[in-house]
N, C-alpha and C positions, 0 to 999 in steps of 0.2 A: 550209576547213581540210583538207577528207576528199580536194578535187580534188587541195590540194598535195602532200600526200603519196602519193597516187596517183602524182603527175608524177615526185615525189621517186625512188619507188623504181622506174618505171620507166625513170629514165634510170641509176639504178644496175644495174641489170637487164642494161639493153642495154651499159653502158659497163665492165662487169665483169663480162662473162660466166664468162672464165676463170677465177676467184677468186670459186669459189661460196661457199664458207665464209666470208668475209667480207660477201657478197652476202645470204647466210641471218643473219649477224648482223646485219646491217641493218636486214631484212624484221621481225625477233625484234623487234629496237629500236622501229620504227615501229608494229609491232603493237600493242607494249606502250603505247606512245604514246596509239596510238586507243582503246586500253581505258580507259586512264584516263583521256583526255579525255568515255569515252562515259560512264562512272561522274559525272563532273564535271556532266554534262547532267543527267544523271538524278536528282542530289541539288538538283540549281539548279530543273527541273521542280517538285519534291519539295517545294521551300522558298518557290517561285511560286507552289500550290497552297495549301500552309497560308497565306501570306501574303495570298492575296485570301479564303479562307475568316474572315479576323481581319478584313478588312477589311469583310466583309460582316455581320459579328455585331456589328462599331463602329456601321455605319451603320443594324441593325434597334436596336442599344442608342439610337441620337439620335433616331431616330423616337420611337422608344416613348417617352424623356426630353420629347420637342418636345409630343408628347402627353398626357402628363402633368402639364406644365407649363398646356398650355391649359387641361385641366381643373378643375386648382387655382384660374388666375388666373378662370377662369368663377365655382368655389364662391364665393373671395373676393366680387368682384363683387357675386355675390346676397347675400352677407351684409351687403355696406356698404350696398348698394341698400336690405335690408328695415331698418336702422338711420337713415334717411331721414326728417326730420322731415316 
């Protein structure tokens, strides 16, 4: 995206030299372009990061659930075992 608009404005550049004012609003335009697509990054980084941070506090929650599950089904177990005629 960063090459195209590179290319963009330098063929504006070269192909409207004489009409710099226009050329400057251009540059303004595309500027602003790349700010906001760099804010765009930076909130989608932002929301990639918490998003794998949830995903990793789901997967220590299922361990520890997987865990405690066996433990249970253990106590169980010994309790029907010592009920054993």
């Amino acid at each position: 995206m960063l090459k195209k608009i590179t290319v963009i404005t330098l063929a504006l550049a070269l192909s409207a030299c004489a009409n710099t004012d226009a050329l400057e609003e251009n540059i303004t335009t595309l500027t602003n372009k790349v700010d906001a697509l760099s804010a765009q990054v930076a909130d989608l980084e932002a929301q990639q990061q918490s998003t794998a941070a949830d995903a990793q506090a789901a997967k220590a929650a299922a361990e520890q659930a997987a865990e405690d599950a066996k433990a249970a089904n253990e106590r169980i177990d010994n309790v029907v075992a010592s009920y054993k005629k």
